[in-house]
Each structure stands twice: as C-alpha cells, then as structure tokens.
N, C-alpha and C positions, 0 to 999 in steps of 0.2 A: 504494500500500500504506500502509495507515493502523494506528496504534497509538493503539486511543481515548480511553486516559487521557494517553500522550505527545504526541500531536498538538495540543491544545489547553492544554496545560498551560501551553507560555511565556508570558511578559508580552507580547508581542506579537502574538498568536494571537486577540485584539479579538472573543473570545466573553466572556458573562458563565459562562456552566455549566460550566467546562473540567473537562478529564477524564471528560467524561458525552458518551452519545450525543445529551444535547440543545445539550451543544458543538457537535458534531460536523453538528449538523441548521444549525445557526447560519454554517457552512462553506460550505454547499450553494451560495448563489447565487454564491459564490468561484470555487470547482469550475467553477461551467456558464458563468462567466465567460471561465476558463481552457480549455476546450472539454474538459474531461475527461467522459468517460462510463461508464466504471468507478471504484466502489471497492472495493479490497478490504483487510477488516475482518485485521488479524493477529487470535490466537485473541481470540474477546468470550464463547468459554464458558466458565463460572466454574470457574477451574483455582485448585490452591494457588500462592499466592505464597510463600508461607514454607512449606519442610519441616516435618513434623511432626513432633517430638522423639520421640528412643528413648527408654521406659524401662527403666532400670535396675533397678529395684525399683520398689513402691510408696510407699516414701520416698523417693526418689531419682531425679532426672531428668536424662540424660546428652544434653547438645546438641552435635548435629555441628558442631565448629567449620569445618569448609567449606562448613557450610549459608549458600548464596546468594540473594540476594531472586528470585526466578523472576518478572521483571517480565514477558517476552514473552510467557511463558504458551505456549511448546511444547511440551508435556508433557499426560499424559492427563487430567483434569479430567470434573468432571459436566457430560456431554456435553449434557443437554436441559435445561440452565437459562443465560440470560445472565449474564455478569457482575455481580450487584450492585452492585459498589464502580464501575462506571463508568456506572454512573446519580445522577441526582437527586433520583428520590424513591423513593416506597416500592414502584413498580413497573415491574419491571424488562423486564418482557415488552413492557407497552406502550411504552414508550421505544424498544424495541429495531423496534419495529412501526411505530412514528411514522416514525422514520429512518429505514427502507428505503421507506416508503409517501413520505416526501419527497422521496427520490430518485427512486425510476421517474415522479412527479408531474413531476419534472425531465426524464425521460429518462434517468437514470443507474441502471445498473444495481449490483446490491451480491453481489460474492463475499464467500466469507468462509475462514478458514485452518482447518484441523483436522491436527490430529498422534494418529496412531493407533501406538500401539505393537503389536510383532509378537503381544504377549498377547492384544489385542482379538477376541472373537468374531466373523468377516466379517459375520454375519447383522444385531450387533449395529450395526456400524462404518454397513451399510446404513441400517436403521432413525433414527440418527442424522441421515444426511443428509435420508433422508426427512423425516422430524421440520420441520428448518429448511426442507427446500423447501415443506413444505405451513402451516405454522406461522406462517412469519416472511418468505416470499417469495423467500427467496435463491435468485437469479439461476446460480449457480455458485459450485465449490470449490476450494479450493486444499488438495491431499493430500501430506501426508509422515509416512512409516514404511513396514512395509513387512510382508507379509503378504496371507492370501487373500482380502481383502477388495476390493483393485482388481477382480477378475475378474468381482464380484457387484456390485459398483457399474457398472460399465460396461455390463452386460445388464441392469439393472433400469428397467422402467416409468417408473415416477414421475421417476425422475432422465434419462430420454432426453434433453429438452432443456436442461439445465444444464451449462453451463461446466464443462467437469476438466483442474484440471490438477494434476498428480501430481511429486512430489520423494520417490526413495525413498532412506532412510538408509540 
C-alpha cells in the first residue's frame, strides 16, 4: 500500500521526482527486486486536502479551526481526475498511464483505494470504477463506505475480473 506523494518524499527514497507518480515509476525495478507484484495506490483521485472555509458573510470568512490537512485523501473527491499535485508536469492523466503501463511491463499489477460515502449515487460509484478500469488499466479496488453500491459493483460487466476488496464504515 503506497501513499504517492509520502512514499517518495524522504531523503532517502533515491528518486529525483518525489511525491509524483514519476517517483513512484523510478521504484519499480525496487518493487520487482523485492518480488512484490501488487501495488496498491491509497486515494490518487484529486480529493481536497484542505476544507473549504465557511462563509460568514460576504465580508467575512469564518475558518474551522479543527480544519485538518486531509493528506490521505479518504474522503469523496472528483472521482474521474488524478491527483494533480502528485505529478510532475502538466499532465496528469498521462503520468498516471505511464505508471500502471510500467508496472504490468513488470508484471505488477496496480489497485487503487476509493472511499464512497453513503450519499454516492450506486450507478455513479459504478461508473467511476469503470472509468479507471477502462481508462487507466486498474487491475483492482480497494472499497470503503458503505451503501448500495457494492451490490452493483459486484454484478457488473466490465469490473468481473478486477480485484474487490471492500472495508465498510
């Protein structure tokens, strides 16, 4: 289980692009060194990290002071775009393409995490997975929340042979 901006951040993590999936691609012959054959991605879709402030008024801007960095990113988030901030350059799709197509070139395959809250529309929550299985290759998911969406994941088509595995809140 990989965190793609924590995982190469340390000073000893002997990538030049850390925090980006082209870090993370620079990993790879490590991984197939170590015999690992899965990775799985914690969330990589672009979630907020920082709450968005209440306003008060239009003069006035009232900040939650319990508001926390949301660095893990388990929370709901625009589901059909990568993360930005954990690329290198101006496009994020292909970085994210490069990476999983380095991996299966290895033999590794690449899960990835999704957190669906109970609001999620199931058809949409579908949709979603589909998205990345046909899109970006993901191998399989890693699901938590909780909602009628397992039921429609689990008989759908497209996702028959993908990895599930399910954590419900």
């Amino acid at each position: 289980k990989v965190h793609v901006r924590g995982y190469t951040m340390q000073k000893n993590s002997r990538v030049r692009r850390k925090g980006t999936f082209q870090g993370l691609c620079e990993k790879i012959p490590y991984w197939k060194q170590l015999g690992i054959t899965s990775i799985e991605l914690m969330p990589a879709y672009d979630f907020e990290e920082f709450p968005l402030q209440e306003k008060k008024s239009r003069y006035l801007t009232v900040e939650n002071e319990d508001a926390k960095l949301n660095y893990w990113g388990y929370t709901k988030g625009r589901y059909f775009a990568p993360k930005p901030s954990y690329c290198a350059g101006k496009y994020p799709e292909l970085e994210v393409k490069e990476f999983i197509t380095k991996l299966h070139e290895e033999g590794m395959e690449c899960l990835m995490d999704f957190c669906f809250p109970s609001e999620i529309e199931p058809a949409l929550a579908v949709e979603i997975l589909q998205f990345w299985k046909m899109e970006y290759q993901i191998d399989g998911f890693f699901l938590m929340g909780e909602g009628a969406w397992l039921e429609l994941i689990a008989r759908d088509d497209v996702l028959a042979d993908c990895k599930l595995i399910v954590s419900c809140l």
